[in-house]
Every structure is written in C-alpha cells, then in structure tokens.
PAKOL-63837 format. One record per residue (C-alpha): residue in three letters; x, y, z. Coordinates in nm, 4 decimals. Example, Ala and Ser with C-alpha at 12.3 -4.5 7.8 and 13.67 -1.06 7.14 Angstrom:
SITE   res         xx         yy         zz
SITE   ala     1.2300    -0.4500     0.7800
SITE   ser     1.3670    -0.1060     0.7140
end
This chain:
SITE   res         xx         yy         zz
SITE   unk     4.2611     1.5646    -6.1360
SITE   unk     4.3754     1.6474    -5.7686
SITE   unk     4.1863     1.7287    -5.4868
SITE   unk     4.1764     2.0267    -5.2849
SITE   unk     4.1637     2.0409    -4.8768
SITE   unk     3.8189     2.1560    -4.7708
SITE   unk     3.8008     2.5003    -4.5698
SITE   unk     3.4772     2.4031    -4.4875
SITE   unk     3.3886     2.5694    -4.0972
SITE   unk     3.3213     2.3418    -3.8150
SITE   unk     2.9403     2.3919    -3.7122
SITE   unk     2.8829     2.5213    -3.3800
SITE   unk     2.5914     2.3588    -3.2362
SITE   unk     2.5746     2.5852    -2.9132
SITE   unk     2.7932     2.7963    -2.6055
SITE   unk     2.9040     2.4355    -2.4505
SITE   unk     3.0876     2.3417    -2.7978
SITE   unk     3.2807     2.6973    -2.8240
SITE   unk     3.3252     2.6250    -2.4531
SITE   unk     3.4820     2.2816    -2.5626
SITE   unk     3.7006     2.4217    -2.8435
SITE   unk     3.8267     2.7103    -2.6090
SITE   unk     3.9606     2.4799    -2.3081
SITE   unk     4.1235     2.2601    -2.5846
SITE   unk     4.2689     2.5577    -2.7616
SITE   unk     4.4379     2.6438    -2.4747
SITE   unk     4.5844     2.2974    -2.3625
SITE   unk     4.7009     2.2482    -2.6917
SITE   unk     4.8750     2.6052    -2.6867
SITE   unk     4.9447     2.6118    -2.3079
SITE   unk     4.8130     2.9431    -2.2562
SITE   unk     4.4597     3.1437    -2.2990
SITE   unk     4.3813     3.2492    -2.6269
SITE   unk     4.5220     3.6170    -2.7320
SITE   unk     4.2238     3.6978    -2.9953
SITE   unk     3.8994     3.5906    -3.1058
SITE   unk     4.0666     3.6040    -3.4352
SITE   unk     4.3180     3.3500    -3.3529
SITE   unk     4.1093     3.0974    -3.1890
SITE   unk     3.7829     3.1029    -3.4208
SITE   unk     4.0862     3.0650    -3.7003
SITE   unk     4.2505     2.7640    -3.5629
SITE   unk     3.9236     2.6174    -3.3754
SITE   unk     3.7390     2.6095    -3.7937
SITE   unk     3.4814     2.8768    -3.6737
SITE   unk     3.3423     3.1995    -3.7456
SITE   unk     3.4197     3.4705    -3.5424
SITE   unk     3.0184     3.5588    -3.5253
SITE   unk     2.9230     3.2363    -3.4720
SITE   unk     3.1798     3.3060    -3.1266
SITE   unk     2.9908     3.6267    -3.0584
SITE   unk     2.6433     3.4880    -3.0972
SITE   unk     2.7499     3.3385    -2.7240
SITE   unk     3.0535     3.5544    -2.6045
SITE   unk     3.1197     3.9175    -2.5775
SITE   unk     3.4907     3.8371    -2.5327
SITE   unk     3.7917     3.6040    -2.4280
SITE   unk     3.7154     3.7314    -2.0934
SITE   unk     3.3355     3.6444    -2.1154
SITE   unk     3.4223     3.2729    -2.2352
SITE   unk     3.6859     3.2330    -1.9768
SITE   unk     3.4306     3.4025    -1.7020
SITE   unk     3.1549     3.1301    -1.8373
SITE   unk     3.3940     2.8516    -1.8492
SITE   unk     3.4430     2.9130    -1.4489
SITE   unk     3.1163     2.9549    -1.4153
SITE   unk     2.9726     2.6142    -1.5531
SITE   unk     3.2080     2.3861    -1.3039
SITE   unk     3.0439     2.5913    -1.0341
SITE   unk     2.7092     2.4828    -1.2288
SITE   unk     2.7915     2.1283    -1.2401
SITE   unk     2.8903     2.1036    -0.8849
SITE   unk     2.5912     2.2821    -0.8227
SITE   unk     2.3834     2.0450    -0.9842
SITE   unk     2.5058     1.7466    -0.8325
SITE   unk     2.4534     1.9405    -0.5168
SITE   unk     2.1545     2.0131    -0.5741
SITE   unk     2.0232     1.6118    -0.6918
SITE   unk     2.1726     1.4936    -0.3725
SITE   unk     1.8670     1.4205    -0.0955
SITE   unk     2.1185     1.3998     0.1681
SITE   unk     2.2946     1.7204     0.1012
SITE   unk     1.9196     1.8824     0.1283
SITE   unk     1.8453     1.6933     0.5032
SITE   unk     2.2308     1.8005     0.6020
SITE   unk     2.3256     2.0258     0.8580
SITE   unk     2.4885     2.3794     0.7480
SITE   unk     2.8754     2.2118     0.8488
SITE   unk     2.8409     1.9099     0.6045
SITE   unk     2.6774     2.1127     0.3172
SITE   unk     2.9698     2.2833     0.3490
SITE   unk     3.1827     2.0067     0.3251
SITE   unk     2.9761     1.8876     0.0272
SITE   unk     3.0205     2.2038    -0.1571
SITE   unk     3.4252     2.2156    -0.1165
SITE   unk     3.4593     1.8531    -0.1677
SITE   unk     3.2561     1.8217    -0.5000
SITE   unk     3.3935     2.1545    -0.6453
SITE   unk     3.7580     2.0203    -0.5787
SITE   unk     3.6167     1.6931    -0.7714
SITE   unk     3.5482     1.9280    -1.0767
SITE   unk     3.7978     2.1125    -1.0580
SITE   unk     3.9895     1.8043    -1.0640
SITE   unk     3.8847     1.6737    -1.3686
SITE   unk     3.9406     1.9554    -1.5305
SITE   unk     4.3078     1.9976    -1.3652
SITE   unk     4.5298     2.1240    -1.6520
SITE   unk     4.2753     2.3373    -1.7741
SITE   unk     4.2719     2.4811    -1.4137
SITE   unk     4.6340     2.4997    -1.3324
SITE   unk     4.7143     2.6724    -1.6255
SITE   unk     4.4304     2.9316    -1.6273
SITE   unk     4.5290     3.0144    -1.2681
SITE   unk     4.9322     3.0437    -1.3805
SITE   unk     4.7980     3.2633    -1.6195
SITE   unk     4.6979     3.5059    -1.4020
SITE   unk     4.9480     3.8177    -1.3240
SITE   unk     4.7882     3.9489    -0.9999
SITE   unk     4.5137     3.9079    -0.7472
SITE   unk     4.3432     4.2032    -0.9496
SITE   unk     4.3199     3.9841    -1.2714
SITE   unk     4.2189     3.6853    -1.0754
SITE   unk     3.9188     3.8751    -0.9070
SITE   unk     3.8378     3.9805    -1.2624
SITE   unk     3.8510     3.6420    -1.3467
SITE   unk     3.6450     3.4539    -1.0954
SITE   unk     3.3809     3.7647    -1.0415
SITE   unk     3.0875     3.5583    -1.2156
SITE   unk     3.1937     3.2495    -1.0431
SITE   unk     3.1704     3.4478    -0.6512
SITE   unk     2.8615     3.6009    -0.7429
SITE   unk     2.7434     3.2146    -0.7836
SITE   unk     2.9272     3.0684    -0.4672
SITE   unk     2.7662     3.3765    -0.2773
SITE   unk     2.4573     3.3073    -0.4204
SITE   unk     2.4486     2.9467    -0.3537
SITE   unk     2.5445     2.9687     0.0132
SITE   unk     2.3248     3.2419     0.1086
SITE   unk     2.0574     2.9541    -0.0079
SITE   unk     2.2237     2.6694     0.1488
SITE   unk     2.2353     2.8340     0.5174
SITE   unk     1.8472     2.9237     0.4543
SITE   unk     1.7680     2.6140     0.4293
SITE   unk     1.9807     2.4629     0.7129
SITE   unk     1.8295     2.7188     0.9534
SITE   unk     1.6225     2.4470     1.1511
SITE   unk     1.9257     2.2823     1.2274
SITE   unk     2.1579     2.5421     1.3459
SITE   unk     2.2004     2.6582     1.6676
SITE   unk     2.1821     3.0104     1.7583
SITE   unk     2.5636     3.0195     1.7712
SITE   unk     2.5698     2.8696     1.4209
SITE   unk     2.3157     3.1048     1.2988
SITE   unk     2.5250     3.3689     1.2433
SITE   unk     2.6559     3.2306     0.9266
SITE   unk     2.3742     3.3714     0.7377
SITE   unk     2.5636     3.7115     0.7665
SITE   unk     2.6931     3.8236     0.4463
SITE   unk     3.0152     3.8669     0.6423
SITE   unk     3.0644     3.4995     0.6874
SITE   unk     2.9551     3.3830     0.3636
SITE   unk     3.2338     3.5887     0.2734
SITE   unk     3.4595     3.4135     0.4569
SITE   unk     3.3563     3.0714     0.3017
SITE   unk     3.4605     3.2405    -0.0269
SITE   unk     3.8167     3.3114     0.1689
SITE   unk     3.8345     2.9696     0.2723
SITE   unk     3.7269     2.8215    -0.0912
SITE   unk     4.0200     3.0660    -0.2059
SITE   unk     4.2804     2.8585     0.0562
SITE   unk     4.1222     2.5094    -0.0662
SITE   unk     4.2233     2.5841    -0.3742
SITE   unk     4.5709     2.7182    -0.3199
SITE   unk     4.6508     2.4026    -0.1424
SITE   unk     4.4866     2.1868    -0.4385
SITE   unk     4.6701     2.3626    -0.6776
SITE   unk     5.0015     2.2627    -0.4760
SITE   unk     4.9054     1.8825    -0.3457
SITE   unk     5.0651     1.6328    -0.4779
SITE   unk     4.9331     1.3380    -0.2813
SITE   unk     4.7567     1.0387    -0.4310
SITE   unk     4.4311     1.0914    -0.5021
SITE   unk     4.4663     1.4905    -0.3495
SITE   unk     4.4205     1.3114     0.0298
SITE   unk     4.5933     1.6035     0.1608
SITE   unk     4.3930     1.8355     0.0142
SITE   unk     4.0281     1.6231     0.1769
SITE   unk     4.2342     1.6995     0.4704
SITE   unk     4.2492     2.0256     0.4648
SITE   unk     3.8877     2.1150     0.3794
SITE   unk     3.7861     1.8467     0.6743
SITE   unk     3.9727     2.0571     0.8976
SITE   unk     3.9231     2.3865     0.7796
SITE   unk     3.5568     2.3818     0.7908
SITE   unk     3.5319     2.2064     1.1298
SITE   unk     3.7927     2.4878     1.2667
SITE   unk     3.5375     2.7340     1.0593
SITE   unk     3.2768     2.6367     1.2975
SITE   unk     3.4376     2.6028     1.5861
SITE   unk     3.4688     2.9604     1.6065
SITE   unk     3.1474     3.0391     1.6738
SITE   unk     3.1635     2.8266     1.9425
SITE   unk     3.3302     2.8942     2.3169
SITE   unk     3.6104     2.6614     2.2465
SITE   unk     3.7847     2.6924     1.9675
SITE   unk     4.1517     2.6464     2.0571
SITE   unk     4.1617     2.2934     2.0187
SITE   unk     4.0699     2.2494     1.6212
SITE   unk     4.2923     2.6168     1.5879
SITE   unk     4.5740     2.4174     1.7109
SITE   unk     4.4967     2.1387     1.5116
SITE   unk     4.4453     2.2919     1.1997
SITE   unk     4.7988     2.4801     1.2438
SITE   unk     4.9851     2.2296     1.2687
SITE   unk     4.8381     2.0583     0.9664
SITE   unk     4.9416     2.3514     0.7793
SITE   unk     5.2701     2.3658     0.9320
SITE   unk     5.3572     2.0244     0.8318
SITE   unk     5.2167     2.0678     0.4674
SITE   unk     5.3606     2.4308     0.4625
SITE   unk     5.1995     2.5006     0.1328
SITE   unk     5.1128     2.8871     0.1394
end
C-alpha cells in the first residue's frame, strides 16, 4: 500500500515564529512576500493563524523593523554603563549596537531596503521603527540631563532628536555600502558623526566639520 505526503500545517506557536518564517520566505525568494496567500501557502500555515498577529505584509514587515530596534533596545537598556553614560556615548551606544543588529540580520536588511521604490515607501516602512528611536532618545537625554552642559542641553528639543533620526538614516546608508572587514569604516563614521553632532553646539566646531568631510570625501559613499 503506498503512502501519501502529509499536508499537515506547521503550528504557529506565536508572532516571533511567523516573524521567523517571513524573513526566511523572503531570503529564499529574494524579495518581500506579494500575498498573505502566497506566503502562509509556502510557509505550511493558515492564513488566520497569520492574522491572529498581523493585519498585513506591511504590518509584519513594520514589526519585523521594529523588534531589532527592541533587541538593541534591550541590550541597551541591561547595560549599567550605558545608564551612568553621558548623552554623547549613549549615543554612540545606540548607533553602534543597532548597526550590530542590523548586521546580523544583513541580507534580510539589504534586500528589504533594495526593495524599496522611493523615500515615500521607505518612510512607510520604518514609521513604527522612528516612533521607537524617537521614543527612546527623548528618554535617553532625560536621563543624561545631570551630565550635560547647558550647551548640550538643547538636545532634548524634539528638533534635535530629529536630527539623530537624520543621522541614524546616513549610518545606515554608509553600512549598507561598506565593504570593509568587520564594517570598520562604518564605526568610523558613527565615531565621527556623533562627535561632529556635538560639536555643534559648541563655539568651535570647524575642526571635527573638517574632519568629518574629509572622511566622507575619501569614502565618497552618498
């Protein structure tokens, strides 16, 4: 008597295993998924057991963003020294250990980004994750207050938290183009990025403008 193939569905345990099935999905296919249909077909799950966590492909992919912002977040946030440090090397810590997930999840990354059509899509795309970075750095300055000086101070403004979310947005554009052993280059960059960054609420400036130009010039990855 011969046997037959079971059709029998994969069980999904919870959001981190359609999470998991999604990123692979798309490796294996080298793109995002094009419908729930699709992906619940070839991923051996049931399209409601996909919508008992996700609205949509853009809700996963949204989520998906939003969880390596959580785990950087996390190891952030179990760090004593990144608690005692001053506003400049929490900073540092936040670039540097985002770039670390990011880097682990690389292809995933890269081809999510190439993906993308327009800077419209790509704010669509990263919305939940700057409503996190926003979040978190509002918190982080709070609690550096003590240790800024008045000068420094000023990053609490909304308008300069923006402008670490401008400066992530550069990090990774350079990340996404390094090619350097180990992304060295790219440690570079945020080293002297955020040390130009605050610099310029200081009265002299010029020196780490300079510098950080002709880092750029030499690298001449934008």
């Amino acid at each position: 008597m011969g046997t037959t193939k079971s059709t029998k569905k994969t069980k999904v345990v919870d959001a981190d295993a359609v999470i998991s099935a999604y990123m692979e999905w798309a490796l294996e296919h080298n793109k995002p998924a094009d419908t729930v249909y699709r992906f619940c077909k070839d991923s051996q799950m049931e399209e409601a057991e996909f919508y008992q966590f996700f609205g949509s492909l853009k809700g996963i992919r949204q989520a998906i963003w939003v969880r390596f912002f959580e785990q950087a977040q996390q190891l952030l946030e179990n760090d004593p020294q990144f608690v005692e440090a001053t506003a400049q090397n929490q900073l540092l810590s936040l670039y540097f250990t985002l770039i670390e997930v990011f880097t682990l999840n690389r292809s995933y990354v890269i081809l999510m980004f190439d993906s993308l059509k327009n800077p419209a899509e790509m704010m669509a795309e990263s919305a939940e994750f700057r409503k996190k970075f926003l979040q978190f750095t509002s918190t982080m300055n709070a609690q550096s207050t003590s240790k800024m000086s008045e000068q420094l101070s000023r990053f609490r403004d909304p308008l300069m938290r923006e402008s670490y979310w401008v400066l992530w947005g550069m990090i990774v554009q350079f990340w996404r183009k390094d090619s350097s052993a180990g992304f060295e280059k790219t440690d570079a960059f945020i080293e002297k990025s955020v040390q130009t960054a605050f610099a310029l609420t200081d009265t002299t400036p010029l020196n780490h403008l300079i510098d950080l130009g002709k880092f750029l010039w030499n690298e001449r990855k934008f």
